[in-house]
C-alpha positions as CSV (number, residue, x, y, z in Angstrom):
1,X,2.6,-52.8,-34.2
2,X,1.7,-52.8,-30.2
3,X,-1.7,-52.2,-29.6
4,X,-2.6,-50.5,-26.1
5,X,-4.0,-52.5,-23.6
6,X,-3.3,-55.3,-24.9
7,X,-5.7,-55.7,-27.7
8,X,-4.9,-56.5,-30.7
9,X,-6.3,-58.1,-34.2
10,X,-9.8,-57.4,-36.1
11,X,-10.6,-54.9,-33.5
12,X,-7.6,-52.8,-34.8
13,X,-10.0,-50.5,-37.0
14,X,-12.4,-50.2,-35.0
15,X,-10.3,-48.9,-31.8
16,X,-8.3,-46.8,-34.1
17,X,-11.1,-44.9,-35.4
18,X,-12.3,-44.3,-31.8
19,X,-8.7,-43.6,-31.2
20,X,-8.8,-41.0,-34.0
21,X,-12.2,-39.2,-32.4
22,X,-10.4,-39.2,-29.2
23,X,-7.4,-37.7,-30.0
24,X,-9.4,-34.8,-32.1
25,X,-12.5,-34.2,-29.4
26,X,-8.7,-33.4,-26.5
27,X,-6.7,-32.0,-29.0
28,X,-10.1,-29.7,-29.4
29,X,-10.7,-29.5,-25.8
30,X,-7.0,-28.8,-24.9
31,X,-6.9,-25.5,-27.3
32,X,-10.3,-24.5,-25.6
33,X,-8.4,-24.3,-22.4
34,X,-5.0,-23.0,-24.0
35,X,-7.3,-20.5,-25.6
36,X,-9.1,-19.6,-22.2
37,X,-5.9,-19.9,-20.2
38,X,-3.9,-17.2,-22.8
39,X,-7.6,-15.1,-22.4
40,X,-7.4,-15.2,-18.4
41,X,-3.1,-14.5,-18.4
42,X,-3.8,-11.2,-20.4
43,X,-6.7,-10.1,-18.3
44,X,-4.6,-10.4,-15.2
45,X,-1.8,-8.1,-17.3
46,X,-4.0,-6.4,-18.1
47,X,-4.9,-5.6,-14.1
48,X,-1.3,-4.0,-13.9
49,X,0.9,-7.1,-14.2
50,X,4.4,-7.0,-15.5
51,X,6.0,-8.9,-18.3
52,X,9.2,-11.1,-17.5
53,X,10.9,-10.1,-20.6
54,X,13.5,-7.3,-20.2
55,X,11.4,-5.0,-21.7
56,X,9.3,-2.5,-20.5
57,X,5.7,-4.2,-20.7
58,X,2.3,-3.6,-18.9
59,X,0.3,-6.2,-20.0
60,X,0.0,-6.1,-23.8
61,X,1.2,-2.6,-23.6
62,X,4.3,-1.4,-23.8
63,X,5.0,0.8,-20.6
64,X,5.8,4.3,-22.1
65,X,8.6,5.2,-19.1
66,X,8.0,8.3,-20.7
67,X,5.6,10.7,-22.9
68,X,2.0,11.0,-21.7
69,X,3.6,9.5,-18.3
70,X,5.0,12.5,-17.5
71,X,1.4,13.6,-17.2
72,X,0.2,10.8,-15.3
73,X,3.4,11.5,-12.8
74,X,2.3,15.0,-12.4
75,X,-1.3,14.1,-11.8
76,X,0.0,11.7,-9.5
77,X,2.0,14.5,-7.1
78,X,-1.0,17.0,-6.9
79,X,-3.1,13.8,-6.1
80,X,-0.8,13.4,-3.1
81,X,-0.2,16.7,-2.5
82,X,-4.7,16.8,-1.6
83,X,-5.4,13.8,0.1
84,X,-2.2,12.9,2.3
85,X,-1.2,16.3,3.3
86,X,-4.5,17.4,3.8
87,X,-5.4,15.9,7.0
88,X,-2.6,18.2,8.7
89,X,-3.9,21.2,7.3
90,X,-6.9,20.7,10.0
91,X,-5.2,21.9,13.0
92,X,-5.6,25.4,11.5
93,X,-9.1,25.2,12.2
94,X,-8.5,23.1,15.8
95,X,-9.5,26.0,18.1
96,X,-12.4,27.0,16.2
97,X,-13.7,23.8,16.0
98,X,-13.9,24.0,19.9
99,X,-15.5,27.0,20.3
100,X,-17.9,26.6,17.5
101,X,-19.4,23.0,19.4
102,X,-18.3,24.0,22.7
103,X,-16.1,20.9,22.3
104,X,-12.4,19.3,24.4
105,X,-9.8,18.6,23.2
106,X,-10.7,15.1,22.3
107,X,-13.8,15.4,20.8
108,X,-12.1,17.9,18.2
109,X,-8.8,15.7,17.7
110,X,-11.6,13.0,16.4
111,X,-11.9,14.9,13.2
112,X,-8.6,14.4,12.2
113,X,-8.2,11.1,13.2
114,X,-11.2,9.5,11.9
115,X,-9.9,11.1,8.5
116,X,-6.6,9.5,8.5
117,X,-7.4,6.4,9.7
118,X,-10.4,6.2,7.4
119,X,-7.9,7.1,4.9
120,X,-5.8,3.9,6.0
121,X,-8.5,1.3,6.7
122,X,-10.0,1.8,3.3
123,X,-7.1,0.4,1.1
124,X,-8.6,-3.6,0.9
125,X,-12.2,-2.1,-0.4
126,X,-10.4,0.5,-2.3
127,X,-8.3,-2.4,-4.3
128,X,-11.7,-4.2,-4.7
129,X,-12.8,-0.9,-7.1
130,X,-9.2,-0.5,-8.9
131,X,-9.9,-4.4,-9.9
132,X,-13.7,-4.1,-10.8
133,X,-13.8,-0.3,-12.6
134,X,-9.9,0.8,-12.8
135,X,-7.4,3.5,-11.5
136,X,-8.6,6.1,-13.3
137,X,-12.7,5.9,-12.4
138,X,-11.8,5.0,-8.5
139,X,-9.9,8.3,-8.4
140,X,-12.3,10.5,-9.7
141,X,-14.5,8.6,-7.2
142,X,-12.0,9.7,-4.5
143,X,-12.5,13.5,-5.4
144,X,-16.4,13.6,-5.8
145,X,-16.1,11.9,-1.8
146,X,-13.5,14.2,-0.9
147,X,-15.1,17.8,-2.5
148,X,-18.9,16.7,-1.1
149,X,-17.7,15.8,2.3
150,X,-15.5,19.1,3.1
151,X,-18.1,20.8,1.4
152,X,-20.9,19.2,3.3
153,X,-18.7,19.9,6.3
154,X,-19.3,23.6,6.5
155,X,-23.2,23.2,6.7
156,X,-22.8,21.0,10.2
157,X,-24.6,21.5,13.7
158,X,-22.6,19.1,15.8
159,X,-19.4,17.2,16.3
160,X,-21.3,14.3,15.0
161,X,-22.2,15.6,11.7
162,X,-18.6,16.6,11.3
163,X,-17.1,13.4,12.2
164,X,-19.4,12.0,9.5
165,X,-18.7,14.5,6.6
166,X,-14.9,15.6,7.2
167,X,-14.2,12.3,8.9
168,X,-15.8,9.1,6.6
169,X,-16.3,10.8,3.9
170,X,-13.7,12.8,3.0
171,X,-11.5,10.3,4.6
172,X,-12.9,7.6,2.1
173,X,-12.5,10.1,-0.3
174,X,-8.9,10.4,-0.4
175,X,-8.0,6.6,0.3
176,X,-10.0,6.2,-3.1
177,X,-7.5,8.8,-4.6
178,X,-4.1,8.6,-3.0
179,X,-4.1,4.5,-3.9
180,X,-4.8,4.1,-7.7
181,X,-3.2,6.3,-8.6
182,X,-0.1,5.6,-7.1
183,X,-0.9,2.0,-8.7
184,X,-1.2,3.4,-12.3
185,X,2.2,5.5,-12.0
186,X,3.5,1.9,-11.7
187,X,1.7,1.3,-14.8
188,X,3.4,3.7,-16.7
189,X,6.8,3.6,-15.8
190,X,8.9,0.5,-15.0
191,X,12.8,1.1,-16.3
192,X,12.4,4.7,-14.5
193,X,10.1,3.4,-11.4
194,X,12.5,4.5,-8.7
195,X,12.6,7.8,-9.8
196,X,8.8,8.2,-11.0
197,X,8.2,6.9,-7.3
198,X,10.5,9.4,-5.3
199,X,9.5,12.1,-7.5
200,X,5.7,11.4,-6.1
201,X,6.7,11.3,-2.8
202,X,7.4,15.2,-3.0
203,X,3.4,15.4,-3.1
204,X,3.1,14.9,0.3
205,X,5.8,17.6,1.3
206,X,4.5,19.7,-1.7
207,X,0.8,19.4,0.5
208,X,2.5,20.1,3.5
209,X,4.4,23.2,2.4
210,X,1.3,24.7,0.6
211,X,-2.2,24.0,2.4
212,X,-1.4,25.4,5.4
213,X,-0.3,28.7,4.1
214,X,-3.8,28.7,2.0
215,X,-5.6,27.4,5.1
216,X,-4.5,30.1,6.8
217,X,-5.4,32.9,4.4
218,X,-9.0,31.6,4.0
219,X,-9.0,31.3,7.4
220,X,-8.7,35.0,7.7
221,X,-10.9,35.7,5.2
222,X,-13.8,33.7,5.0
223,X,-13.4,31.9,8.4
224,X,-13.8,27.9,8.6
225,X,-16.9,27.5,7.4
226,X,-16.0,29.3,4.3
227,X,-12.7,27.5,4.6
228,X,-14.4,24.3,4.8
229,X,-16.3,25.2,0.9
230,X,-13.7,26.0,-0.6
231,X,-11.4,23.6,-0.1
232,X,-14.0,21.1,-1.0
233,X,-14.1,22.9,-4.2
234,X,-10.1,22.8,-5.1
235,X,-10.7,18.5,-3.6
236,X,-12.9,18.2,-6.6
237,X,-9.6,19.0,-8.7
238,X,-8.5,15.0,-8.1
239,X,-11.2,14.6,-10.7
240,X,-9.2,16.4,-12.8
241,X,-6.0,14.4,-11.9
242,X,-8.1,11.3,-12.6
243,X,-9.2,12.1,-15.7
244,X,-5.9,12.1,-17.0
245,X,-4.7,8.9,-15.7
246,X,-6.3,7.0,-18.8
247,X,-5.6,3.3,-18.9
248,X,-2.9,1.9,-21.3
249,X,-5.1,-1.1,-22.7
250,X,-8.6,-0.1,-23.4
251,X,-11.7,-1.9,-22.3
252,X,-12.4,-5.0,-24.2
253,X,-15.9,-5.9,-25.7
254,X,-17.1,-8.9,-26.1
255,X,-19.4,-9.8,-29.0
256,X,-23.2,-11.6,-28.7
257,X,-23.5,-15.0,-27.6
258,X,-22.9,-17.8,-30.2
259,X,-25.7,-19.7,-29.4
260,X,-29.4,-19.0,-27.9
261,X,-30.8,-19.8,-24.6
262,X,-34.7,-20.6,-23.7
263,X,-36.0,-18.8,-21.0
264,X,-35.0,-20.3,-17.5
265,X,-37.3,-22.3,-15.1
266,X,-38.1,-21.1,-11.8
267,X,-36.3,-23.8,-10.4
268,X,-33.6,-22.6,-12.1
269,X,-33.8,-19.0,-11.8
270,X,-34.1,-20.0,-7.3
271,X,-30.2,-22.4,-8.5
272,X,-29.1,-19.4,-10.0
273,X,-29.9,-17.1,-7.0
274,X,-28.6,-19.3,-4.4
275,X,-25.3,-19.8,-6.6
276,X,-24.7,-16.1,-7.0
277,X,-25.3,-15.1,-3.3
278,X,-22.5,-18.3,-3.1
279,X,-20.6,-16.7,-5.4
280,X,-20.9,-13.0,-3.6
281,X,-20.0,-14.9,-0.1
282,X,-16.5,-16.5,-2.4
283,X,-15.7,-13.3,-4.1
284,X,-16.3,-11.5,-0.4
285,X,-13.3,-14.4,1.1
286,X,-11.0,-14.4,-1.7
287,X,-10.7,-10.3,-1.9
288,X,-10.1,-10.7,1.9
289,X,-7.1,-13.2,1.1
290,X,-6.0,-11.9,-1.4
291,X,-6.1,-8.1,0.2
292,X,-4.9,-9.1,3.8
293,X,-2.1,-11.2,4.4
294,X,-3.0,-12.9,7.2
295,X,-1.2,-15.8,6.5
296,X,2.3,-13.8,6.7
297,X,0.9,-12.2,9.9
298,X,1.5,-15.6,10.9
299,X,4.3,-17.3,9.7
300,X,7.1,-14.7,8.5
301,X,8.3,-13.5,11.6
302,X,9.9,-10.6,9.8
303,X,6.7,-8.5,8.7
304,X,5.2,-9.4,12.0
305,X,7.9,-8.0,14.1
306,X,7.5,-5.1,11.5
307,X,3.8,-4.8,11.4
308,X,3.9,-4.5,15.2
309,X,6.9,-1.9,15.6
310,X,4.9,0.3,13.1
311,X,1.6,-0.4,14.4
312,X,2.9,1.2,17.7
313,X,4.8,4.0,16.3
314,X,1.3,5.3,14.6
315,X,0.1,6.0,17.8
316,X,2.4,8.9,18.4
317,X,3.7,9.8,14.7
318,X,1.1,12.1,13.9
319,X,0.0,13.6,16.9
320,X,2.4,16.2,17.0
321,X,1.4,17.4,13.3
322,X,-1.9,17.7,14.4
323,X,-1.0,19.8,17.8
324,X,1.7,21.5,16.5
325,X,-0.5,24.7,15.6
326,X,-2.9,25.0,18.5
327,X,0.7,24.3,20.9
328,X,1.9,27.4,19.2
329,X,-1.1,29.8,19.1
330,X,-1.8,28.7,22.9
331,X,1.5,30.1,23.7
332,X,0.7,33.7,22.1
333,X,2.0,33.1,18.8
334,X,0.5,34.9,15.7
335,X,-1.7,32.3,13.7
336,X,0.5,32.7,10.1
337,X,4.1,31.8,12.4
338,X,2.1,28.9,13.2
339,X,1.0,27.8,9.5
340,X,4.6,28.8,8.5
341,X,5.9,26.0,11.0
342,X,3.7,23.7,9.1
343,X,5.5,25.0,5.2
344,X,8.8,24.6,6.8
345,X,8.4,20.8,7.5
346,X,7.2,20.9,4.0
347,X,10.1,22.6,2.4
348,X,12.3,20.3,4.3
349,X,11.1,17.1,2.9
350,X,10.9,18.4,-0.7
351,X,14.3,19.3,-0.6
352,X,15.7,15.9,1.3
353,X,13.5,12.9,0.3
354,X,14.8,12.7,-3.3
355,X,18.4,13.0,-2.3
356,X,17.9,10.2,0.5
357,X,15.9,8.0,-2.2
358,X,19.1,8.0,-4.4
359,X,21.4,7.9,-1.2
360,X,19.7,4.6,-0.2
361,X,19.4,2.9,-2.9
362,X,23.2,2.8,-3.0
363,X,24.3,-1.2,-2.9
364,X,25.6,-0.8,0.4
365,X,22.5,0.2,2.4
366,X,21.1,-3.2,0.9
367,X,20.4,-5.4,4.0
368,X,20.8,-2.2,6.2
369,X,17.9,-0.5,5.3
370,X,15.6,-1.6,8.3
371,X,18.3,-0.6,11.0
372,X,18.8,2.8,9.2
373,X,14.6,3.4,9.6
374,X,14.9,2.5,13.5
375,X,17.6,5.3,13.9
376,X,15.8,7.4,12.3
377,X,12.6,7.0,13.6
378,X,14.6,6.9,17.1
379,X,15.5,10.9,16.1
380,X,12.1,11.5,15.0
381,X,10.8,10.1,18.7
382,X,13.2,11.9,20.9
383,X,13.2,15.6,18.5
384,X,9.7,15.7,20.2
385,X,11.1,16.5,23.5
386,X,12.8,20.3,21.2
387,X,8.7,21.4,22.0
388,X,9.5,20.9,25.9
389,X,12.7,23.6,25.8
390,X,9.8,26.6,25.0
391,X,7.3,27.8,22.9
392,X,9.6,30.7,21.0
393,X,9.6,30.5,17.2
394,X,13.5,29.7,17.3
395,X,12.8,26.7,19.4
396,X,10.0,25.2,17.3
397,X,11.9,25.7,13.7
398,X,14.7,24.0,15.1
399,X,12.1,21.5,16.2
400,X,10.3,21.5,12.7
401,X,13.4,20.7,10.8
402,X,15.1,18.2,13.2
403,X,11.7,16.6,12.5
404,X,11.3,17.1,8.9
405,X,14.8,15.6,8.3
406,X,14.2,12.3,10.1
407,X,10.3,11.9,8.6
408,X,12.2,12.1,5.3
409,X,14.4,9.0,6.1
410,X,11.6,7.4,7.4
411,X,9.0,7.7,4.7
412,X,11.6,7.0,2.5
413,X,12.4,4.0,3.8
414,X,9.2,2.2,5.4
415,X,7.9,0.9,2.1
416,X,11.7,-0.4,1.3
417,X,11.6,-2.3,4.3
418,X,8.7,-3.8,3.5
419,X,9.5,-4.8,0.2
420,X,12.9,-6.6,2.0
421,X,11.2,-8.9,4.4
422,X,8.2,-10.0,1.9
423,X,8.2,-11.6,-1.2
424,X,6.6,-9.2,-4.3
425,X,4.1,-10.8,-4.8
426,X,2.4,-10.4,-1.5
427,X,3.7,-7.0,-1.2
428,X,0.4,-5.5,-2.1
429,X,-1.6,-7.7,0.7
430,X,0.5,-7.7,3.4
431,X,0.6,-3.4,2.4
432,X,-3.5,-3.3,3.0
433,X,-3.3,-5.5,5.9
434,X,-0.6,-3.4,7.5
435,X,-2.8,0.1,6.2
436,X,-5.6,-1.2,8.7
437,X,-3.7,-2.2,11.5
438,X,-2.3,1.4,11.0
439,X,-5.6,2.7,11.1
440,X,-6.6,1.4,14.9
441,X,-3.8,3.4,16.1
442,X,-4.1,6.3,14.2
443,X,-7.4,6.5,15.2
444,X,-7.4,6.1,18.8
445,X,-4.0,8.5,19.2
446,X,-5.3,11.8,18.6
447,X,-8.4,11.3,21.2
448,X,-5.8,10.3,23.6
449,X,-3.8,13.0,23.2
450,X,-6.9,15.3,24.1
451,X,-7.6,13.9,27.1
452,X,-4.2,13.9,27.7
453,X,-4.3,18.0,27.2
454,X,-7.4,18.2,28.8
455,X,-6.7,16.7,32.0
456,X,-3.1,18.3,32.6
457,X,-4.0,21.9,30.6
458,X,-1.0,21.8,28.6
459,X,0.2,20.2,25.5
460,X,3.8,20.0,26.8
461,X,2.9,16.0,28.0
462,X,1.6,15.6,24.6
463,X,4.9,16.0,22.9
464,X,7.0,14.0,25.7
465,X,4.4,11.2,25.5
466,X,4.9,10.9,21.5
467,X,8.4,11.1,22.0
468,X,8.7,8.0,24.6
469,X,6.3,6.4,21.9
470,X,8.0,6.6,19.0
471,X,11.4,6.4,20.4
472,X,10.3,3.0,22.1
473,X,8.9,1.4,18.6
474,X,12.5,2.5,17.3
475,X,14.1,0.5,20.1
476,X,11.6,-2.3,19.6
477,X,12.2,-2.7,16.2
478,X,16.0,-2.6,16.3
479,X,16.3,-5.2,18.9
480,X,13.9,-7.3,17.1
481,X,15.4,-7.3,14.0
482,X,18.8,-7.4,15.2
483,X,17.9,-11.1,17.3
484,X,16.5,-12.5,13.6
485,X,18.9,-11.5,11.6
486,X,21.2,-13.3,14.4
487,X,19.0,-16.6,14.5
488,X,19.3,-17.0,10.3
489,X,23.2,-16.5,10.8
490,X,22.9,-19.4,13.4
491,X,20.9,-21.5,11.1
492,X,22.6,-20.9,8.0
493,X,25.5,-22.1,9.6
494,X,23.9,-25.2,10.8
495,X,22.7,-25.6,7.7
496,X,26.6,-25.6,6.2
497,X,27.3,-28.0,8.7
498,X,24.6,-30.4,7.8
499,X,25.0,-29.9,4.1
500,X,28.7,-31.2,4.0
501,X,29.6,-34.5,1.7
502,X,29.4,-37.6,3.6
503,X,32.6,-39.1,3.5
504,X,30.9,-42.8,3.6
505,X,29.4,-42.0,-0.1
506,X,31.1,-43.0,-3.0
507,X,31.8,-40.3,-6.0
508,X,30.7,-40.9,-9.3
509,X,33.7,-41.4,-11.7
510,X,32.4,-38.7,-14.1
511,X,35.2,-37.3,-16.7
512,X,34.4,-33.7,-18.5
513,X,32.0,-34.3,-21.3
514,X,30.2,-37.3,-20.2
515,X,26.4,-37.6,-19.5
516,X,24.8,-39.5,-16.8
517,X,20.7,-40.0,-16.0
518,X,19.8,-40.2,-12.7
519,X,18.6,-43.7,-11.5
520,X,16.0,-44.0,-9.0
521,X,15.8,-46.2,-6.0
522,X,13.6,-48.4,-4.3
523,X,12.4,-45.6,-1.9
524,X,12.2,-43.3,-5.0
525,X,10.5,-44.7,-7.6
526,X,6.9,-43.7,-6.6
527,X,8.1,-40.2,-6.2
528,X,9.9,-40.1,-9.6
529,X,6.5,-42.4,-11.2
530,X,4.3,-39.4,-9.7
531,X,5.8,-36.5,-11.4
532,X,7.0,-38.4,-14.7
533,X,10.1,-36.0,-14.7
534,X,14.0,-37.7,-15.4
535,X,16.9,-34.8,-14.3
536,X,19.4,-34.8,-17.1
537,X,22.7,-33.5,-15.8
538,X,26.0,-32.5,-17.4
539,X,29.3,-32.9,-15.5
């Protein structure tokens, strides 16, 4: 019997008794830490984590891809429906706005575009509340903001108070709704995720085809004040939606403490302090890292290139939606032709996106995807320049659906493209930190625009502007993309060069059937003595 290091004789007992302790007080510790490890793996499941095996998990739960889903999906679309196509339901309202607080054109445009880029920028501290209380509480969160800031909204004095209430709040408001609960359809269905997905889409089209026909009609009635209440009122209905989004694992509870503590010191009571406001300042950095991928800001030259190109097309995306109406009215058409421009862009993408989701998921738009969002989003930039032809009602339709048909294409697409250039697993922080770069533009774009209108008197710049805009960031991104995809062809090449057999190395005489272990040599041995790992390979 060989006795470790090197010891051996009457001390045999002895050693193997402490031996025996050893081995018991790790084999003890090492199921502690299994124990705690397997506790931490299904918590993070339990966060909205998917199982490896082919089926249909959640965590511990089975994904239902089905049943009370169904619910959840249709929760999801009116959810979507409030908050995302809300924001160009506003423009209703644009020219009352002005002459209730004598205001420009900018100073109103700021109500709208402190609300959608509010609604951006909120994503990283809206994933902080999905991981600390859950989808379905942070949504119902989202509506009480929403309802109390549009409501709150029809009791201001100034531009101020308006930018506060419609703008922050209500803003904040719907980021808080819009996110989870998109993240908790994910939850629920995972073999039918592709279609769960495009089917929620059609909220935002469903939004846009609806609101502004009932903006409109309280408008008439009740003007915007009133307008403002109630619609605050049916905003409290993502409460409703929340409700219904009910986790798939409940909460677990944790039993007493197994053993009793004395009262702690003061010394230890100031530790503690100091080591929790340590702990705050951690948690603070590692939901930053975690939520913003700075890191792939820097180093993958694919989501920068498309962080930028989308970055800049925010600043003129939206605009027209937001000037669309007052464009119209200015030019002596009646207030519902107007708001029935609005529906039509709405019909047009309910009836398109879920075709085009299908269409493009086809195996040979795989690897195509990005250049088929530049041309689209190169139609969307120059169909701008229809608004320049005349103000008729002819001229804008035509306008309307030539835009509707290449938003569809390009909100189908821009989260595909996303998910092509980035690994998965940093999908969801290199998402947020794209959201807030969104948001800078978003928000300064509208503001521009007025002063744009009020310095020339006509909205006719604003349109060709948007168009010049977008149509650039098409071109950018296009060009861009088509230079990488040229660079990895010249280095995968030069890779196949360098990777070719040296003929001055000999070939193992290996017949079928015969088993070999790698040998290391002088240069290798530390590396193979640090990982303790021998490759096995059959020939």
């Amino acid at each position: 019997m060989t006795q470790q290091n090197g010891i051996r004789g009457s001390g045999d007992d002895h050693l193997h008794s402490e031996a025996s302790k050893a081995f018991n007080l790790s084999n003890g510790v090492e199921h502690d830490e299994e124990r705690m490890a397997n506790d931490c793996e299904r918590e993070e499941r339990g966060q909205g984590g998917e199982s490896s095996s082919p089926v249909a998990v959640t965590g511990a739960v089975t994904a239902p891809d089905g049943g009370w889903g169904w619910v959840v999906l249709v929760a999801t679309i009116l959810v979507l429906a409030l908050t995302l196509g809300f924001p160009s339901c506003v423009g209703i309202f644009y020219t009352d706005l002005q002459n209730e607080f004598q205001a420009t054109n900018s100073e109103t445009s700021w109500v709208p575009s402190i609300m959608t880029s509010v609604l951006h920028a909120g994503g990283p501290f809206c994933s902080v509340l999905v991981d600390k209380f859950g989808c379905r509480a942070t949504v119902m969160l989202g509506g009480v903001l929403s309802g109390v800031g549009m409501a709150a909204s029809s009791f201001t004095r100034s531009m101020t108070e308006l930018y506060i209430t419609a703008g922050v709040v209500t803003g904040l408001g719907f980021c808080f709704s819009f996110q989870p609960a998109v993240t908790i359809l994910g939850h629920y269905f995972v073999r039918r995720r592709a279609f769960a997905n495009a089917m929620s889409s059609t909220g935002t089209a469903l939004g846009l085809c609806i609101l502004p026909f009932l903006g409109n009609y309280l408008h008439t009635q009740f003007g915007w004040r009133g307008s403002f209440l109630i619609l605050g009122a049916i905003l409290l209905n993502c409460c409703v939606c929340g409700a219904v989004m009910r986790p798939l694992e409940p909460n677990r509870h944790r039993g007493p403490p197994l053993m009793d503590h004395k009262p702690p010191s003061d010394q230890e009571d100031e530790r503690k302090q100091k080591g929790r406001l340590r702990t705050m300042w951690s948690y603070v950095a590692a939901s930053m890292s975690k939520h913003m991928a700075f890191d792939q800001l820097c180093n993958n030259r694919r989501y920068c290139v498309y962080a930028i190109g989308i970055t800049f097309m925010m600043l003129g995306f939206v605009v027209p939606l937001i000037y669309l109406v007052p464009y119209a009215t200015g030019n002596n058409m009646e207030p519902s032709q107007a708001a029935l421009l609005l529906s039509i862009l709405g019909i047009v993408n309910i009836v398109v996106r879920p075709p085009f989701g299908i269409i493009f998921n086809m195996p040979w738009f795989k690897g195509r995807h990005i250049y088929v969002f530049a041309s689209a989003l190169l139609v969307n930039g120059l169909s701008n320049s229809i608004c320049c032809l005349g103000a008729d009602f002819p001229v804008l339709v035509m306008y309307v659906v030539t835009y509707g048909l290449s938003m569809s294409v390009v909100g189908s697409l821009m989260f595909t493209v996303l998910m092509d250039i980035l690994e998965m697993s940093r999908f969801p922080s290199a998402l947020g930190l794209l959201a807030v770069m969104e948001s800078v533009t978003l928000l300064i774009g509208p503001p521009l625009a007025g002063v744009l209108v009020d310095k020339t008197r006509t909205y006719s710049y604003v349109f060709i502007t948007c168009s010049a805009i977008v149509a650039s960031s098409a071109v950018y991104l296009m060009l861009a993309f088509c230079w990488l995809d040229k660079m990895e062809m010249k280095a995968s090449k030069q890779g196949q060069l360098s990777s070719q057999p040296d003929p001055m190395r000999p070939t193992p005489d290996a017949s079928p059937g015969c088993r070999y272990r790698s040998v290391p040599t002088e240069g290798d041995k530390d590396k193979t003595a640090s990982n303790g790992t021998e490759y096995h390979t059959s020939i």
